[in-house]
C-alpha positions in Angstrom: 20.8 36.8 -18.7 20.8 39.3 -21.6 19.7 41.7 -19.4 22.0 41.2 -17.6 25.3 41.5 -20.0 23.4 44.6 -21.7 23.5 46.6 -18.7 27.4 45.5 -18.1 28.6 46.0 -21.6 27.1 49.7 -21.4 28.4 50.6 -18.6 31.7 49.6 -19.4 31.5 51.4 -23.0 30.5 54.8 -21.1 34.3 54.1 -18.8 36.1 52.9 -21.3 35.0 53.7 -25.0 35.5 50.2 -26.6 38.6 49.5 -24.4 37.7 46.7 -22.2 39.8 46.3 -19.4 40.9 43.1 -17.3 38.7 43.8 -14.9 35.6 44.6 -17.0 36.6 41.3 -18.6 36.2 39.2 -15.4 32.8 41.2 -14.3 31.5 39.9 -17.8 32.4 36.7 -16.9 31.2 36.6 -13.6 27.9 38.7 -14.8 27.1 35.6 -17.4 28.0 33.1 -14.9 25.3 33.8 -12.4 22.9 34.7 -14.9 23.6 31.4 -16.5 23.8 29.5 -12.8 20.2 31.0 -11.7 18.5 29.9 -15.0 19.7 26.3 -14.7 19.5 25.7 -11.5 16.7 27.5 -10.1 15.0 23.8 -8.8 18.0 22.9 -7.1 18.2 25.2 -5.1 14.3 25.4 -4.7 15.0 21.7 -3.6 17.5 22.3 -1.0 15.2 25.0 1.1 12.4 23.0 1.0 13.6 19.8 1.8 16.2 17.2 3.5 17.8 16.4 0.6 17.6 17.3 -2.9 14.5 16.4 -4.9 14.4 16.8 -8.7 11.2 19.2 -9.6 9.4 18.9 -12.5 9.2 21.9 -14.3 5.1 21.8 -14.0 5.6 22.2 -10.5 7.6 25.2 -9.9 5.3 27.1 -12.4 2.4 26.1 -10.4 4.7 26.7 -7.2 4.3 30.4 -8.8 0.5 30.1 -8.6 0.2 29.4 -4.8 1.5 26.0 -4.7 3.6 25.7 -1.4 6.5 22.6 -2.8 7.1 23.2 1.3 4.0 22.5 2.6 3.1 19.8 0.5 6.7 17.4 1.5 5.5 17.8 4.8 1.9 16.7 4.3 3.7 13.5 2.9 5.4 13.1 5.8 2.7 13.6 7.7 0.0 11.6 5.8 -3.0 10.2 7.1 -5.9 10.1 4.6 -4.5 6.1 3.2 -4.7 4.6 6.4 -8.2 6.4 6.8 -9.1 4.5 3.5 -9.1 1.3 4.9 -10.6 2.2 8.4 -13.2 3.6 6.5 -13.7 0.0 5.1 -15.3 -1.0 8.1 -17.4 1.6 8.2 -19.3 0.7 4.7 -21.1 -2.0 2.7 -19.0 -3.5 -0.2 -18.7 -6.9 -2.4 -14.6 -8.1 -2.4 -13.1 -10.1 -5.0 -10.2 -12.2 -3.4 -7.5 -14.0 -5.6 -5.2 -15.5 -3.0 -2.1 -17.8 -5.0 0.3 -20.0 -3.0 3.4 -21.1 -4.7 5.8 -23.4 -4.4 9.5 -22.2 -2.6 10.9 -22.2 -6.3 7.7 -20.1 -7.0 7.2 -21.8 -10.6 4.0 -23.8 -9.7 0.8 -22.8 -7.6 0.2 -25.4 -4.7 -2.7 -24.0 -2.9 -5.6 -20.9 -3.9 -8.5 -19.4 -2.7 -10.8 -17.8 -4.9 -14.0 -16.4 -3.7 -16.2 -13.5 -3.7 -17.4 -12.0 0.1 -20.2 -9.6 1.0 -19.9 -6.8 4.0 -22.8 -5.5 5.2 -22.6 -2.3 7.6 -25.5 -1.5 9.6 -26.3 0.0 12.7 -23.3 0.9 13.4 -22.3 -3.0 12.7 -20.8 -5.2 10.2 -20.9 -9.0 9.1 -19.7 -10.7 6.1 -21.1 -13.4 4.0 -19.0 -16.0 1.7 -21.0 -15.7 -1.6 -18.8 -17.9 -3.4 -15.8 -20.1 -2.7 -13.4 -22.2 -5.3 -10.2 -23.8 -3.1 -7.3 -25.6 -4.5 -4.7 -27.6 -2.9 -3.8 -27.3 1.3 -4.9 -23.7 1.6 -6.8 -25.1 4.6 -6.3 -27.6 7.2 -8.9 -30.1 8.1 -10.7 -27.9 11.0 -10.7 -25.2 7.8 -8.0 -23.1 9.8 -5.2 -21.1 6.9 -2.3 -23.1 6.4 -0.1 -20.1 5.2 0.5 -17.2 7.3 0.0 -14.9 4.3 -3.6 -16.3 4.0 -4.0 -15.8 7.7 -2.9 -12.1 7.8 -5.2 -11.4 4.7 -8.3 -13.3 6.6 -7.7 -10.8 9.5 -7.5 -7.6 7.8 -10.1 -8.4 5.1 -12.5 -11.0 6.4 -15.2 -10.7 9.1 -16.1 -13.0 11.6 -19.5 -12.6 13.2 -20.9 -9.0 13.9 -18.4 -6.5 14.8 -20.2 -3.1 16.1 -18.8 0.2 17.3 -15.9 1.0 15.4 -14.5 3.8 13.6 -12.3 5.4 11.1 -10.2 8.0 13.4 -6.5 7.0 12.7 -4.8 9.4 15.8 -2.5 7.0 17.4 -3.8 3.8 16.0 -0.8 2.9 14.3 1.1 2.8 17.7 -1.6 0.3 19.2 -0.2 -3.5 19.0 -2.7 -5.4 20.6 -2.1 -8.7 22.2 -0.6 -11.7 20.9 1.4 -12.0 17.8 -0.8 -11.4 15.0 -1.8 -8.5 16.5 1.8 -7.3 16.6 2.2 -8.2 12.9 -0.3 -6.8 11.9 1.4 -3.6 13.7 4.1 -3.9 11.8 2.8 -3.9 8.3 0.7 -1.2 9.4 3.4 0.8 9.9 5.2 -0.2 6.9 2.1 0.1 4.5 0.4 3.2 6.0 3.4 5.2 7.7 6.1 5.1 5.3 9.1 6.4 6.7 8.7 5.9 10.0 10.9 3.8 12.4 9.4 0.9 13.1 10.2 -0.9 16.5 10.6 -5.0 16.9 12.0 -5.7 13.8 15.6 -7.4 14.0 18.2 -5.7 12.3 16.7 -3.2 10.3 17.2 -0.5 12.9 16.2 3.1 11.0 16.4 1.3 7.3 12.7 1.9 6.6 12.9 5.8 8.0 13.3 7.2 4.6 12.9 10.8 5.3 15.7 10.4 8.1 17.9 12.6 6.6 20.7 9.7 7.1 18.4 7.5 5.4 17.3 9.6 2.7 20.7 10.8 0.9 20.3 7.4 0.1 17.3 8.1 -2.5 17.1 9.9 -5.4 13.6 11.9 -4.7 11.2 13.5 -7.2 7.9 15.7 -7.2 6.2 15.6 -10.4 2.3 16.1 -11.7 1.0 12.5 -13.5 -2.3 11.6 -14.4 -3.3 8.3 -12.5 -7.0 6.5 -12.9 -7.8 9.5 -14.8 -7.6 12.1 -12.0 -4.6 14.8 -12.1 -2.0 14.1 -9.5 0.8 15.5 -7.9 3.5 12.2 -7.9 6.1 12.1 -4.9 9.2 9.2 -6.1 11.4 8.1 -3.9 13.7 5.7 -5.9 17.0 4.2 -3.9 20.5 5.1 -5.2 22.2 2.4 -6.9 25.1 2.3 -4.7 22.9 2.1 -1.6 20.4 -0.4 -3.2 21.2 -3.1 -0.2 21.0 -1.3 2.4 17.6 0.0 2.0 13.9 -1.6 2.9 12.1 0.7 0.3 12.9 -0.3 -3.1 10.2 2.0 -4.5 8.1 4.1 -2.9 5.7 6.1 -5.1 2.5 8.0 -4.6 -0.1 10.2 -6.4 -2.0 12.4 -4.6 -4.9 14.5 -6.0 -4.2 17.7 -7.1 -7.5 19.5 -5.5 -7.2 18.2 -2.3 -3.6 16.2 -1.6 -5.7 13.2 -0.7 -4.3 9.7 -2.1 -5.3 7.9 -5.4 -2.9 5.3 -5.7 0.1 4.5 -4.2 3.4 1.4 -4.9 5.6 -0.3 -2.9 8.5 -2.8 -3.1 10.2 -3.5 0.2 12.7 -6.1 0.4 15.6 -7.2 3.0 18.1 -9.7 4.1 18.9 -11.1 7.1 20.3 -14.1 8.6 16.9 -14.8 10.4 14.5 -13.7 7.9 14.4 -11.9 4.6 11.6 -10.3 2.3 10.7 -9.2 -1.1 7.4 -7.5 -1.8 5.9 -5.9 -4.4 2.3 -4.0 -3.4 -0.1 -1.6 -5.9 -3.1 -0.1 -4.3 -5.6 1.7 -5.9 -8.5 4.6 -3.9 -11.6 5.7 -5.3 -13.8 8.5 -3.7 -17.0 6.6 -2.6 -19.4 9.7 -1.1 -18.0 11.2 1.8 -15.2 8.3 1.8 -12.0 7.7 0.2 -11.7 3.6 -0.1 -9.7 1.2 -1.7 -10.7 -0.6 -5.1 -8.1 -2.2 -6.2 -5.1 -4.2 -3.9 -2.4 -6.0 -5.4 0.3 -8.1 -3.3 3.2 -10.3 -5.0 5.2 -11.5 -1.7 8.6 -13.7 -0.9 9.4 -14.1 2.3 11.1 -16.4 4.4 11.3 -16.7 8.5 13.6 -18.9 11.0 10.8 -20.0 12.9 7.8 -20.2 9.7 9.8 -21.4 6.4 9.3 -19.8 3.1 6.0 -18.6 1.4 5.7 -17.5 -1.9 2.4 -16.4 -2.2 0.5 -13.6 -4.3 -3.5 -12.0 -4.1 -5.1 -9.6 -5.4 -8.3 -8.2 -4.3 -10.9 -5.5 -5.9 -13.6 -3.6 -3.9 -17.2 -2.6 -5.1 -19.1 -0.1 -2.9 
């Protein structure tokens, strides 16, 4: 900026020997105005070529945007992600004690009505798996008398998590997996929350009356959020964090609540990652809060460390209220 004004004041002293005319006035002006503008607002306008909607840019990153770190490329690889939903196909693929906290609570959610608290083994080999039940502690109706879940929650976190018998010949490639449904309606489901857990952003088909509200990156969708790209260190590994935080005025029209992420700085793959989704409808509403930790196990990156606080409620299932928490040891 100095630069700048030095190089307009002189030339106007060679013209005009002191005598600054109107004109000479207004190129000042103009001179220190976009000197001024390009100092302050050189992120912004980073933002805007690099994005669909502005995203505020720590200062961190466009000094190491200077160094060969392309702000471009890396939005996209968010978009684009695949290494979290590998994490958990990976699970499969591995040996692993589980530590599962499951809590059931009343509609008020003030008092706990039903748990499970147990500790499970997986066992992969051969190119097989099978789980054992090391220990078990039940309270209240968490089961029925043929042992089946009483809570769909339960249910759901018994068919991702849990094992039944030997399962062989599976693998960890996620290329069009999150399309696949299955048959029946846990399968479909389980679909769903696929797509909202491991696809962030994407539209997500069979859900009544959300329509495109969980396509944040939509760019109708997305001047919804304020967005940020920042460097954090999370589980004591240096990060670049990507924030998506909703706009207040737009707060109930969105799924996404929060939607934040830390990816590891040598190699963009995911270390931890938070959610809160919540809508409401006349046939069903939701409110959920999910943390999940990865940890770099060998040549896999796994979870450690899930946390799920959930309120949901629908037409043809009532409401649960039901929280667990689970922790992975490879």
């Amino acid at each position: 900026m100095l630069l700048c004004f030095e190089r307009k004041y002189m030339n106007m002293a060679k013209e005009k020997k002191n005598k600054i005319s109107l004109f000479s006035k207004l190129s000042i002006l103009i001179c220190f105005f976009v000197c001024t503008n390009y100092a302050v607002s050189t992120a912004q306008r980073l933002d805007t070529l690099t994005y669909f909607a502005p995203v505020t840019i720590d200062e961190v990153v466009i000094r190491a945007s200077e160094n060969g770190f392309d702000i471009k490329d890396f939005i996209q690889r968010i978009k684009e992600d695949t290494t979290f939903y590998k994490a958990f196909r990976s699970m499969h693929l591995v040996t692993y004690n589980a530590e599962n906290d499951i809590l059931v609570f009343e509609k008020k959610g003030n008092k706990v009505k039903a748990s499970l608290d147990s500790e499970t083994k997986q066992i992969y080999r051969d190119g097989c798996r099978t789980m054992s039940v090391l220990e078990e502690k039940v309270t209240g109706d968490f089961y029925n008398k043929k042992k089946e879940y009483n809570y769909y929650t339960a249910e759901l976190y018994a068919n991702l998590f849990f094992t039944k018998g030997k399962v062989c010949g599976e693998d960890n490639i996620v290329k069009n997996r999150l399309e696949h449904t299955g048959k029946g309606s846990m399968e479909k489901n389980k679909a769903k929350l696929k797509q909202l857990m491991f696809n962030p952003g994407s539209r997500i088909s069979g859900i009544p009356f959300m329509g495109n509200k969980s396509a944040i990156f939509d760019p109708e969708i997305a001047k919804m959020y304020d967005f940020r790209l920042g460097i954090e260190s999370k589980n004591g590994v240096d990060c670049y964090v990507f924030e998506a935080t909703p706009k207040k005025e737009y707060l109930s029209d969105v799924v996404y609540k929060q939607f934040k992420t830390w990816f590891r700085q040598s190699d963009y793959s995911i270390v931890a990652r938070d959610y809160a989704l919540s809508y409401n409808t006349a046939a069903y509403d939701f409110d959920v809060k999910i943390h999940v930790d990865l940890i770099q196990k060998g040549k896999y990156l796994l979870p450690s460390y899930i946390s799920y606080k959930g309120n949901w409620f629908a037409f043809t299932k009532g409401r649960e209220r039901v929280n667990f928490a689970a922790k992975f040891d490879y």
